[in-house]
RODO-2510 file (C-alpha; in nm, 4 decimals, decimal comma):
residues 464
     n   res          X          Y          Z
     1     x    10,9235    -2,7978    -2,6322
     2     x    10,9670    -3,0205    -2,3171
     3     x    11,1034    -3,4002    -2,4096
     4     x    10,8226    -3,5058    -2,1901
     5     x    10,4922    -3,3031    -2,3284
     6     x    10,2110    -3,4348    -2,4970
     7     x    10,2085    -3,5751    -2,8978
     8     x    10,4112    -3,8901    -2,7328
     9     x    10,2612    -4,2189    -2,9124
    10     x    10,6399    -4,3477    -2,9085
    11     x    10,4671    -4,5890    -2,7033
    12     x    10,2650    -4,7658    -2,9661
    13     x    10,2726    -4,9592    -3,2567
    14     x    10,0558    -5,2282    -3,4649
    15     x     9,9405    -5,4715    -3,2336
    16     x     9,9860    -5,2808    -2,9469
    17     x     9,6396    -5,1331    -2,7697
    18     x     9,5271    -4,8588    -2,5879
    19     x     9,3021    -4,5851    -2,5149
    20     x     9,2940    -4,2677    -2,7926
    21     x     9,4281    -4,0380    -2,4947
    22     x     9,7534    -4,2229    -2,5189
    23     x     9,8328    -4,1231    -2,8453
    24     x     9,7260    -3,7641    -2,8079
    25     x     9,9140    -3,4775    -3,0672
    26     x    10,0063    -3,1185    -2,9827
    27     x     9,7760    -3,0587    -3,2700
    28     x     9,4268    -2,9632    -3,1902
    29     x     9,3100    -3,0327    -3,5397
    30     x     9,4614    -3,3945    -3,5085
    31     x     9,3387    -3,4552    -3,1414
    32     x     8,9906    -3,3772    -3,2073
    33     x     8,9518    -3,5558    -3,5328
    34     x     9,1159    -3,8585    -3,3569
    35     x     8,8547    -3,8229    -3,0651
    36     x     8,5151    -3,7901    -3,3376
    37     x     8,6966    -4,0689    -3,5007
    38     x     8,7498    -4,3165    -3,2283
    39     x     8,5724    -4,1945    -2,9701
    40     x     8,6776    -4,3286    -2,6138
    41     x     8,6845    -4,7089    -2,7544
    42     x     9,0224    -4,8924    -2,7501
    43     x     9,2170    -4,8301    -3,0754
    44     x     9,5076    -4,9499    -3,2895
    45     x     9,8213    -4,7164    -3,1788
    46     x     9,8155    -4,5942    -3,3707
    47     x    11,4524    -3,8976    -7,0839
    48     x    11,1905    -3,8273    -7,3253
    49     x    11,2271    -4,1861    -7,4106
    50     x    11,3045    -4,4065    -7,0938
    51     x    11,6015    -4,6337    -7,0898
    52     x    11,5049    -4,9762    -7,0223
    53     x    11,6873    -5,0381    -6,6754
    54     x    11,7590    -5,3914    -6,5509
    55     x    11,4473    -5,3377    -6,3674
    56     x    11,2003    -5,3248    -6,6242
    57     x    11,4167    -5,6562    -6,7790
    58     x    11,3614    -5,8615    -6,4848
    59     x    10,9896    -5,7422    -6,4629
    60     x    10,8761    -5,7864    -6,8207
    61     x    10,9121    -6,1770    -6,8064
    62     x    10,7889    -6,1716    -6,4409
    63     x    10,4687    -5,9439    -6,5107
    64     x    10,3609    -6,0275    -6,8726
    65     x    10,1993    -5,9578    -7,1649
    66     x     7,9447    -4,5176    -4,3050
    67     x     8,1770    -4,6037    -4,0469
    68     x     8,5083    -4,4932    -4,2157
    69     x     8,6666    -4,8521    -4,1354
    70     x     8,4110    -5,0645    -4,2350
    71     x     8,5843    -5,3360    -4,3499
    72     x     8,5729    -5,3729    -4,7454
    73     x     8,3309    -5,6498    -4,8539
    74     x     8,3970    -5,9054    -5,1486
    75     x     8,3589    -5,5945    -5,4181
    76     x     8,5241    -5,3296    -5,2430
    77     x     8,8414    -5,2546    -5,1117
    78     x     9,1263    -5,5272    -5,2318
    79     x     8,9683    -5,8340    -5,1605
    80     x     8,9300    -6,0507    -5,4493
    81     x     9,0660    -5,8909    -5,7540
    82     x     9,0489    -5,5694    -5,5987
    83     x     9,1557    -5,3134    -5,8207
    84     x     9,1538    -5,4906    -6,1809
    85     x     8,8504    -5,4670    -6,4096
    86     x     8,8732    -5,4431    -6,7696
    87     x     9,2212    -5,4003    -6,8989
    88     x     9,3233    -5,2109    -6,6344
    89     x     9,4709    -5,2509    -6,2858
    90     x     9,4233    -4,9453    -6,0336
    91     x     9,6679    -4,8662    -5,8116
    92     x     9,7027    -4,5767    -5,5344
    93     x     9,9245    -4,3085    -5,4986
    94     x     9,9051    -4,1057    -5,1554
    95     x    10,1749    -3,8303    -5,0514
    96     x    10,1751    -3,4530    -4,9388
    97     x    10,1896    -3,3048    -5,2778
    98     x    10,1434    -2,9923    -5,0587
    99     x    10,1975    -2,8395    -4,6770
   100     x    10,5243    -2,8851    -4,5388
   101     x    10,6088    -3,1939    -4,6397
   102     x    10,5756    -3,1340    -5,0260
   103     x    10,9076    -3,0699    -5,0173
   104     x    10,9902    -3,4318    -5,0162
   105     x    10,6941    -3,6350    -5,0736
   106     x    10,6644    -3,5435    -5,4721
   107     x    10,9744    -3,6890    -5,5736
   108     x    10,8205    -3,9975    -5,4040
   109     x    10,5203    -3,9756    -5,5981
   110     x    10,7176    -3,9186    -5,9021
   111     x    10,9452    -4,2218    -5,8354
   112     x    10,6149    -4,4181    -5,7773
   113     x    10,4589    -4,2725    -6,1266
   114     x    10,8217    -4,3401    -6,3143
   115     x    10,7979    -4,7176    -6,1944
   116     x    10,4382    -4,8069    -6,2961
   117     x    10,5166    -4,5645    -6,6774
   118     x    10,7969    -4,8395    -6,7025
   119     x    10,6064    -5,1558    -6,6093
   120     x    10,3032    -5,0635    -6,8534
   121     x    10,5268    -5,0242    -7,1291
   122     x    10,6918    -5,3730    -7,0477
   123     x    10,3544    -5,5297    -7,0940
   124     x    10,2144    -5,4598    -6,7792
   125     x    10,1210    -5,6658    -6,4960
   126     x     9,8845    -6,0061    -6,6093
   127     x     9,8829    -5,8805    -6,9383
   128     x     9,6624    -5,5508    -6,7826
   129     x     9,7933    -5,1517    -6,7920
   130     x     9,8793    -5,0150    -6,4402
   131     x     9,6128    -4,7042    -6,4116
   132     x     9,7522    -4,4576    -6,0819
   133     x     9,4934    -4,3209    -5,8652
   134     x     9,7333    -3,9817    -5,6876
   135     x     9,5462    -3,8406    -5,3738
   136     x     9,7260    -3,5054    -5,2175
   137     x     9,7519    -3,6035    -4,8524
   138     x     9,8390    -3,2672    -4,7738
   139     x    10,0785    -3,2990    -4,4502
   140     x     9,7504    -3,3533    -4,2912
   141     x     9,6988    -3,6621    -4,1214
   142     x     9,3174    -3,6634    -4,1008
   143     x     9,3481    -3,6004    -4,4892
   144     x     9,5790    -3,9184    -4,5053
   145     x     9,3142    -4,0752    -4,3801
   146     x     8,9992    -3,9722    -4,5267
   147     x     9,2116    -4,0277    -4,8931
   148     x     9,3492    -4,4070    -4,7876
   149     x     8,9856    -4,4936    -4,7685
   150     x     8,8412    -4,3227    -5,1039
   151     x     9,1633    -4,5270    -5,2178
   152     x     9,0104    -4,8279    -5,0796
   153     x     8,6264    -4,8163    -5,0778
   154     x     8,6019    -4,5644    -5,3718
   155     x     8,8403    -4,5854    -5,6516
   156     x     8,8956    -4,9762    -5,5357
   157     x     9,2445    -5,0178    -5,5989
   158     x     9,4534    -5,3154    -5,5673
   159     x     9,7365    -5,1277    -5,3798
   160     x     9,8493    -4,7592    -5,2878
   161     x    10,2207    -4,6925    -5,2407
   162     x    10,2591    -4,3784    -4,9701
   163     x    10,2729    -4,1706    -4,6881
   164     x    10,6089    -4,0260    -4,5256
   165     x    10,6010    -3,9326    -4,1809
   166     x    10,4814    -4,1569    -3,9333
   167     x    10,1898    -3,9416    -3,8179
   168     x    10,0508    -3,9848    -4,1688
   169     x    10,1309    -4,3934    -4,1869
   170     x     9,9731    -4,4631    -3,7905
   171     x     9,7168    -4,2442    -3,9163
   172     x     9,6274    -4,4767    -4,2243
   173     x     9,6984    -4,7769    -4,0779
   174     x     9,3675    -4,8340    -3,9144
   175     x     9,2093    -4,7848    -4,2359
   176     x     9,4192    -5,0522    -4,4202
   177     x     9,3951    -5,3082    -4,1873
   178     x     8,9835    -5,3172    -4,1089
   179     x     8,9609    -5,3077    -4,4931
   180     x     9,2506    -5,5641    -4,5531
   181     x     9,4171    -5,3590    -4,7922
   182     x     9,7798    -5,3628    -4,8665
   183     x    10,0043    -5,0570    -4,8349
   184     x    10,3625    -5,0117    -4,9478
   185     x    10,5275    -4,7863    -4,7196
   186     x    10,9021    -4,6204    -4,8499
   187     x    11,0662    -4,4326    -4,5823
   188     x    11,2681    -4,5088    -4,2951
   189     x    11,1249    -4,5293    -3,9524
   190     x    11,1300    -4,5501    -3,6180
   191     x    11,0632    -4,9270    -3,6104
   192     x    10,8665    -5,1343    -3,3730
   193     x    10,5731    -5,2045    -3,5510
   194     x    10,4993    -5,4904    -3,8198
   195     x    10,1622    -5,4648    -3,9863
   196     x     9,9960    -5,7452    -4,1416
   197     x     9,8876    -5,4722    -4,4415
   198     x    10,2250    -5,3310    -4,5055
   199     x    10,5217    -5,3666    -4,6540
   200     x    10,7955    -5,1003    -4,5125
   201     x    11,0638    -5,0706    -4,8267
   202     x    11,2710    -4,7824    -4,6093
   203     x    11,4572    -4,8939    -4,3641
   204     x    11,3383    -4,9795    -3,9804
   205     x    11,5483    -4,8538    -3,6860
   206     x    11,8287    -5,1213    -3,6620
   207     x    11,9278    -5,0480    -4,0721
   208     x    11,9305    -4,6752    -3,9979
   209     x    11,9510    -4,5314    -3,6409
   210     x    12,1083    -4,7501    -3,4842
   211     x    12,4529    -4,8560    -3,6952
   212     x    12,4337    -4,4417    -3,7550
   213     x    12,4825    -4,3772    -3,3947
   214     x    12,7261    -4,6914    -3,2913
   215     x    12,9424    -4,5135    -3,5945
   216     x    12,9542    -4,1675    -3,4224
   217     x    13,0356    -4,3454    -3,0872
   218     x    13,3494    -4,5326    -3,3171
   219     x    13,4207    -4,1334    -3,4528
   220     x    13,4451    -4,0739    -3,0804
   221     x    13,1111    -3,8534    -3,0276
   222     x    12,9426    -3,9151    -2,6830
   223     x    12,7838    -3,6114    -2,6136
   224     x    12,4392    -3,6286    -2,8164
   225     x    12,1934    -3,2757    -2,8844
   226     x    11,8935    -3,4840    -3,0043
   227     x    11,6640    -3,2038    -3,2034
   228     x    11,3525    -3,3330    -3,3869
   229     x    11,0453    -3,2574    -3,5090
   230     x    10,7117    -3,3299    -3,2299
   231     x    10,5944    -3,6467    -3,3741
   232     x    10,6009    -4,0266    -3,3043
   233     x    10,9728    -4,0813    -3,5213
   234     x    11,2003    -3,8067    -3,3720
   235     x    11,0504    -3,9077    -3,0242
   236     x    11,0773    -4,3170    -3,0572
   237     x    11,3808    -4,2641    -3,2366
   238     x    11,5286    -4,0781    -2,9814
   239     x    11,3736    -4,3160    -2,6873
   240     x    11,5610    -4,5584    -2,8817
   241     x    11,8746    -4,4049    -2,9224
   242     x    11,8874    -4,2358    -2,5110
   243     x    11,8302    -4,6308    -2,4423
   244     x    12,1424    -4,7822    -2,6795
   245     x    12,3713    -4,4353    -2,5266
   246     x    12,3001    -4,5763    -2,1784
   247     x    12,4341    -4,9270    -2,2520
   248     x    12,7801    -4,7406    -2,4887
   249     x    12,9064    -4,5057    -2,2828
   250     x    12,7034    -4,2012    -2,4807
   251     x    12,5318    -3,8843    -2,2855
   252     x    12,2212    -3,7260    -2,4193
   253     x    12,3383    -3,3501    -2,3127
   254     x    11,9345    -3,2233    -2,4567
   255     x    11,6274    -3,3123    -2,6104
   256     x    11,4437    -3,0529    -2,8116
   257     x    11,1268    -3,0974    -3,0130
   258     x    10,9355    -2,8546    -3,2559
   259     x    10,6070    -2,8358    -3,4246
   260     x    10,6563    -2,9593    -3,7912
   261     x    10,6727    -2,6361    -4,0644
   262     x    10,8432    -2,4446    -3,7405
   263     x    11,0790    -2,2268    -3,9068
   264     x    11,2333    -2,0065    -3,6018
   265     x    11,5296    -2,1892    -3,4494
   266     x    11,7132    -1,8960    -3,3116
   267     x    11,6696    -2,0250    -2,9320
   268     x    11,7782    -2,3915    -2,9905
   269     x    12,0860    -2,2674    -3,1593
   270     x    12,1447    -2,0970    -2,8627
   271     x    12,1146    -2,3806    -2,6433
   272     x    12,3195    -2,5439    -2,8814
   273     x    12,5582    -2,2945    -2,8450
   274     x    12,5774    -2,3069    -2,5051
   275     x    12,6416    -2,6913    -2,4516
   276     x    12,8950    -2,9430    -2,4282
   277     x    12,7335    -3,1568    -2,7157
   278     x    12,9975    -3,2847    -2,9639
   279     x    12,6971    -3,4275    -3,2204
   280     x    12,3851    -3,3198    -3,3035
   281     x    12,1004    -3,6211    -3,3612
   282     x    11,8730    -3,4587    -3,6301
   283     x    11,5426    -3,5992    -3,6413
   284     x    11,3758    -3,2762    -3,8024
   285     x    11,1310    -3,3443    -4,1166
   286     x    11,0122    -3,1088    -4,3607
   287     x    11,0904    -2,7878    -4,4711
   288     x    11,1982    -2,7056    -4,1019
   289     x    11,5264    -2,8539    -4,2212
   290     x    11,6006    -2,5572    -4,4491
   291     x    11,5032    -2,3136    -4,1754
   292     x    11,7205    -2,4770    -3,8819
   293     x    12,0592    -2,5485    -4,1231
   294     x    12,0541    -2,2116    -4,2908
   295     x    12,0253    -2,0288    -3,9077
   296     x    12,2618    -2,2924    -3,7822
   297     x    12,5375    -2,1205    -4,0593
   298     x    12,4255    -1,7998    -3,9923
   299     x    12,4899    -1,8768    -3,6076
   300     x    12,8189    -1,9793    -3,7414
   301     x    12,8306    -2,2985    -3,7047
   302     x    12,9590    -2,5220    -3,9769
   303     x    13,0344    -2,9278    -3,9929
   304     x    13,3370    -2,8451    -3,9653
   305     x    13,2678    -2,7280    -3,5564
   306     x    12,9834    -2,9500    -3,4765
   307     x    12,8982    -3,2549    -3,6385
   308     x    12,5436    -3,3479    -3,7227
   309     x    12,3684    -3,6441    -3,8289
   310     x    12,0346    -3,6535    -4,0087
   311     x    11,8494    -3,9186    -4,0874
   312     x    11,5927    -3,7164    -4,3016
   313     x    11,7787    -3,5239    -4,5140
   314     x    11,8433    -3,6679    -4,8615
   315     x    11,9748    -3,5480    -5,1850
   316     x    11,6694    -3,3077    -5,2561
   317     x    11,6131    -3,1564    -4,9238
   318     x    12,0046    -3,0970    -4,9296
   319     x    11,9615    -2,9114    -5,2537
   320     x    11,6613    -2,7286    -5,1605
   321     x    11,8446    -2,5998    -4,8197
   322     x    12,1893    -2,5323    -5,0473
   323     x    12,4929    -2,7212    -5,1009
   324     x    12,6719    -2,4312    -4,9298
   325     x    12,4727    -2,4498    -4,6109
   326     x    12,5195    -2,8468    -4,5597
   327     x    12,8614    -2,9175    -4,7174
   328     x    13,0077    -3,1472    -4,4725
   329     x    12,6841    -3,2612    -4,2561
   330     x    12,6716    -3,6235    -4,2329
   331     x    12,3307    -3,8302    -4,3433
   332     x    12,2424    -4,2237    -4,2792
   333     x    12,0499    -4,4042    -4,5827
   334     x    12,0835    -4,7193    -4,7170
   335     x    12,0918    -4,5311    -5,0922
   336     x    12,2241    -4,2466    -5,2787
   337     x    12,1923    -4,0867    -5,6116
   338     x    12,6290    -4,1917    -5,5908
   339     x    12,6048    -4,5741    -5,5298
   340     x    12,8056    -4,7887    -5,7818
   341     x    12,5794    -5,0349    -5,8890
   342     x    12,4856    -5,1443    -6,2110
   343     x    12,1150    -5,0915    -6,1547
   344     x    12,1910    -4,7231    -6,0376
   345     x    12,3718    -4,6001    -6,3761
   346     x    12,0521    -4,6514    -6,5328
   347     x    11,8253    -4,5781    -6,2457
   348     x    11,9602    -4,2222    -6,2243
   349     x    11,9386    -4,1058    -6,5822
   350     x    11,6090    -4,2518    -6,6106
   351     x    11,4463    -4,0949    -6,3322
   352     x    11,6157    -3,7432    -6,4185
   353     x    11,4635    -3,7669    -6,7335
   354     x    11,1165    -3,8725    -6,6281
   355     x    11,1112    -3,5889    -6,3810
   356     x    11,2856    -3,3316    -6,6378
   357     x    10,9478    -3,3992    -6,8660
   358     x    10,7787    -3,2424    -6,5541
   359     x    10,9573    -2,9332    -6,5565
   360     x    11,1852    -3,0454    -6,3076
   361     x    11,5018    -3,2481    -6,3280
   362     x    11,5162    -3,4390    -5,9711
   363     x    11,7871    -3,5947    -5,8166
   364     x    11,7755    -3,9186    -5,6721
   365     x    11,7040    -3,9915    -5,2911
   366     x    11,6978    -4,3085    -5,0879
   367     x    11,2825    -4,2384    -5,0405
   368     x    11,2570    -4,2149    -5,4542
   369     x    11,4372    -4,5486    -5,4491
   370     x    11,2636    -4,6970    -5,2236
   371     x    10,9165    -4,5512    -5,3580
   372     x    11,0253    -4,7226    -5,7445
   373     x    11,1219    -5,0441    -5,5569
   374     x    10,8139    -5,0721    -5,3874
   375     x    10,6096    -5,1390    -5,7478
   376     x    10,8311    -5,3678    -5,8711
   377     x    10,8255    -5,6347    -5,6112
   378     x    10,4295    -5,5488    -5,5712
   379     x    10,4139    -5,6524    -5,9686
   380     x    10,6505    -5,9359    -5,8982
   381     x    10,4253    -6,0559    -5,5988
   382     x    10,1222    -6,0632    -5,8467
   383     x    10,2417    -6,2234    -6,1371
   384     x    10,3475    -6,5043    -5,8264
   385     x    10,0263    -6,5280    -5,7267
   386     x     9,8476    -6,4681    -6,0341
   387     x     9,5933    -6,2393    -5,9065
   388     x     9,6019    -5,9077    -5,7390
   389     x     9,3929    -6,0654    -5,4127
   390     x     9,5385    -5,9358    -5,1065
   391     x     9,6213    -6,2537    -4,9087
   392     x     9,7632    -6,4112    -5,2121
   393     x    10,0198    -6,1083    -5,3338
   394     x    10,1097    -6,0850    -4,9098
   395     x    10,2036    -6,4672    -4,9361
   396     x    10,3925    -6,4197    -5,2926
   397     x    10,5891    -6,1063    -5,1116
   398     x    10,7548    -6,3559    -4,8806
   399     x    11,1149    -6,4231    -4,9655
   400     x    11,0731    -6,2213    -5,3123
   401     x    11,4238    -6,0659    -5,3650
   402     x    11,5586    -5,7747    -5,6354
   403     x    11,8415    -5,6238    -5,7732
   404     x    11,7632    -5,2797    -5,6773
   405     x    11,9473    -4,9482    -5,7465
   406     x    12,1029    -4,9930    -5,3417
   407     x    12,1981    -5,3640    -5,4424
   408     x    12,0514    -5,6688    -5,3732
   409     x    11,6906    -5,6640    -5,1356
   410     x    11,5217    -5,9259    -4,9992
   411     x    11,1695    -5,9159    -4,8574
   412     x    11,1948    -6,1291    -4,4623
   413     x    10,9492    -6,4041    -4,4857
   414     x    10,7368    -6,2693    -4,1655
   415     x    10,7986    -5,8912    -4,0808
   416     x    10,7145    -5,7191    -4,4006
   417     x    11,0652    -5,5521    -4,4157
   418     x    11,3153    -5,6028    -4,6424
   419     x    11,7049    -5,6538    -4,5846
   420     x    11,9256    -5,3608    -4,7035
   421     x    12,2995    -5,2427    -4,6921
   422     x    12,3488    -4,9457    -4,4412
   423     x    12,5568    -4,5920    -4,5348
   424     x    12,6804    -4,3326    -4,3599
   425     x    12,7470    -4,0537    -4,5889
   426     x    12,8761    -3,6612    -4,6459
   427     x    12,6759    -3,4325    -4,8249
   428     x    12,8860    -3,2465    -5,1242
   429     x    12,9038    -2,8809    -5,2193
   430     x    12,6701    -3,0369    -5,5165
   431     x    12,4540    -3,0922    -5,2443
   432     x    12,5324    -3,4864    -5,3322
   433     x    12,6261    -3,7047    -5,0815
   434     x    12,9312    -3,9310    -5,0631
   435     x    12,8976    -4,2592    -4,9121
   436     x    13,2044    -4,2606    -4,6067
   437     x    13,1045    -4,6185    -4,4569
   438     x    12,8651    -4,8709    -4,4913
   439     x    12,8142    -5,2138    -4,4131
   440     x    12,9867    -5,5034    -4,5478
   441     x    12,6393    -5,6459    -4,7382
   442     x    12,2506    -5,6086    -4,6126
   443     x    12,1172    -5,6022    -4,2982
   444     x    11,8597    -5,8073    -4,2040
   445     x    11,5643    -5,6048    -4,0619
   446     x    11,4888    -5,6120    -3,6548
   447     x    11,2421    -5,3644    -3,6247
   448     x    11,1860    -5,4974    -3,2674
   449     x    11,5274    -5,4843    -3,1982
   450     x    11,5486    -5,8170    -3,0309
   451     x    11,9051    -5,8872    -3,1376
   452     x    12,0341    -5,5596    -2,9024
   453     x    12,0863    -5,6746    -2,5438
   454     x    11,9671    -5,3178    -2,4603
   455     x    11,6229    -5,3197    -2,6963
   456     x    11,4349    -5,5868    -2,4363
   457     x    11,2081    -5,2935    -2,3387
   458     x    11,1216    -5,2307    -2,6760
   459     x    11,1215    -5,6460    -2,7634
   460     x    10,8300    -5,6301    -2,5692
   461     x    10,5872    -5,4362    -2,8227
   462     x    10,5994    -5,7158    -3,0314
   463     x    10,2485    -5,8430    -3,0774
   464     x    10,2638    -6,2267    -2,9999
***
């Protein structure tokens, strides 16, 4: 698909306005539910027994024994002590449990379920049990949607923890911020946005993207094949890295884009094939992964003749594609199941043994770690503020740090992101991955990128 065809909304971000054509999709399903939706007014552009881990130690102490937007009134929504009647606290829980993105959202979900298990049997959170609320947003983004506000206006819960791909978070975000609800978002992304109703755990373009692409430029890569999947992260991610290749010396060579579940890659390969790249930029989501690595080593390509670097691809999407397929590729995270931290020795067992009770013994993934992070400094933020009201918990958030499975995190004071250590690493025949570099402690989050001479275009989204 063209670089420059419709389904662009690179463009936009919280705080940033403009009319509903602007951020058009090359879905019809999305386009028209966007138009019903919004109309032509301006819009927001959008094991059996758990070991206790050092998490649940430090949270025990801390925690204790119809317009669709409308905003949420006193009893509805999170204002007040939204969420928290009886002995009982509800909290959301909002990921693709099915469609193409299944495939990694319900480790996410189960990281999220693992978390609250542990903080309910530490006491809870003001003395009251944590009670999950899981909604199936389907890889739909209307669905996202419609289930952020039953979340919200229906179930009333204090919080919901969710979404993966950045269709489904711009699609919710509207919804959170009329009805001044908070959401805890764990995946990286394409930056340039900084919600007053989120809190983005995964990292934002300049703890990612960015350090992953200056370290291919050190490896001596300049010729970039940029391949990603037709939504707004591949393509800001990419308008972000074409923009820091200018200023180094890199040359975009192509930029391909296809429709998320697409599973027939035989014509990229051969473009591929056919160019002078020295590095492929994966920005592919979803099970479209398995399809394009698996024909890429049945093309005969290997990491071992072209490198390529995904940035979506974690331990269990490199397990379900097969350790033989992506031995060698190269991934950027700020976590894997392989870190040597205290909190991680205990982290890993525990979550393999929540999921094995499942049916399924999971690995671990930088989005699962993010996800379980994600509670913990939400229940830290209320036991702060001694109430689950919205405006309170967002003021406790501010400075809160944690010894996480990664290391050390620290939530920034203004911009809703949290600082984290950046990793290049090599997935394993295991279909593990290996951490080859990272940085020398964590990164402060600039998901404006004003500290990058090159990133003044993209300085200017910032909402003054």
């Amino acid at each position: 698909m063209p670089a420059n065809s419709r389904g662009n909304c690179s463009n936009t971000s919280a705080g940033n306005y403009g009319e509903v054509n602007d951020c058009m999709t090359n879905d019809p399903r999305t386009n028209y539910w966007l138009r019903k939706r919004f109309g032509r007014r301006t819009i927001v552009k959008a094991g059996a027994a758990l070991a206790v881990t050092p998490a649940i130690a430090s949270i025990a102490a801390a925690c204790g024994g119809d317009d669709d937007d409308a905003p949420a009134t006193a009893t509805g929504g999170s204002s007040g002590s939204g969420g928290s009647s009886g002995d009982t606290i509800k909290v959301g829980i909002l990921h693709s449990l099915s469609g193409t993105m299944a495939v990694s959202e319900v480790a996410v979900k189960d990281a999220d379920l693992m978390a609250i298990e542990e903080i309910n049997a530490s006491g809870g959170v003001l003395g009251k049990k944590l009670e999950p609320k899981v909604e199936d947003g389907a890889s739909d983004w209307p669905t996202f949607a419609e289930k952020a506000k039953k979340l919200i206006q229906s179930d009333k819960v204090a919080v919901t923890f969710g979404c993966w791909t950045s269709a489904s978070r711009k699609a919710v975000l509207p919804v959170f911020e009329s009805n001044k609800a908070l959401l805890y978002y764990p995946v990286q992304y394409e930056g340039l946005e900084s919600s007053p109703y989120i809190f983005y755990t995964g990292a934002t373009t300049n703890q990612q993207i960015v350090p992953s692409v200056e370290y291919l430029l050190e490896q001596g890569k300049k010729n970039f094949f940029l391949v990603g999947s037709d939504y707004v992260f591949p393509r800001t991610a990419n308008k972000i890295i074409k923009a820091q290749l200018a200023a180094s010396g890199g040359k975009v060579i192509a930029e391909e884009y296809t429709p998320l579940g697409h599973t027939e890659y035989a014509t990229l390969i051969a473009k591929i094939k056919s160019s002078n790249a020295d590095v492929i930029y994966n920005t592919l989501n979803g099970d479209s992964n398995v399809a394009f690595f698996k024909q890429l080593r049945d093309a005969g390509i290997k990491a071992s003749d072209l490198t390529t670097m995904s940035v979506s691809i974690a331990e269990e999407e490199a397990a379900a594609i097969g350790g033989d397929v992506m031995e060698g590729h190269l991934v950027a995270w700020n976590y894997y199941q392989t870190v040597d931290t205290p909190e991680n020795k205990k982290f890993v067992p525990a979550y393999q043994a929540f999921t094995e009770k499942s049916g399924k013994k999971r690995p671990t993934s930088d989005p699962v770690e993010a996800a379980y992070i994600s509670v913990y400094l939400w229940a830290m933020a209320v036991k702060k503020a001694g109430t689950t009201d919205v405006e309170k918990v967002k003021e406790a958030m501010a400075g809160l740090e944690f010894a996480a499975p990664e290391g050390p995190v620290k939530v920034h004071p203004t911009n809703h992101h949290i600082s984290k250590t950046v990793r290049i690493g090599k997935i394993r025949r295991d279909a593990l991955i290996d951490e080859i570099w990272a940085t020398k402690g964590p990164v402060e989050p600039d998901p404006y990128l004003e500290t990058y001479p090159w990133g003044k275009e993209f300085a200017k989204e910032k909402k003054s």
